[in-house]
C-alpha positions, 0 to 999 in steps of 0.5 A, spaced: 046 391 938 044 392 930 046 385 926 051 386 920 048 384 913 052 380 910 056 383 904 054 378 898 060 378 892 055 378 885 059 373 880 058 375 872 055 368 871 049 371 876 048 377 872 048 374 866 043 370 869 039 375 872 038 379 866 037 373 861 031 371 860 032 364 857 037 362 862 034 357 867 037 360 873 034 366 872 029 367 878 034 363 882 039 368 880 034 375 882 032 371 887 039 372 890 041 379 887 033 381 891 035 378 898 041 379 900 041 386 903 050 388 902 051 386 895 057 388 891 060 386 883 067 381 886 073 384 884 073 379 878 066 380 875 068 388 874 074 385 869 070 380 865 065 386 864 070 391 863 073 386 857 067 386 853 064 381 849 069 377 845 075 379 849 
């Protein structure tokens, strides 16, 4: 019987993390975004980008 991944919901904060080279969270945000094998954007990440900077 195949196993079943999990899926990961990715919050902003680790987005934003991941990408920001002075966060110090960093590689543990890449860390999490590499490992898990079913990731995706939680339904609330989706609306904070969608807002922009600023909003």
């Amino acid at each position: 019987m195949a196993s079943r991944a999990t899926l990961v919901l990715i919050e902003t904060d680790v987005l934003v993390a991941a990408i920001d080279p002075e966060d110090p969270r960093r590689k543990e945000a890449g860390g999490i975004l590499t490992a898990a094998r079913r990731r995706s954007l939680s339904p609330y990440a989706l609306i904070e980008l969608d807002q922009g900077p600023g909003a």
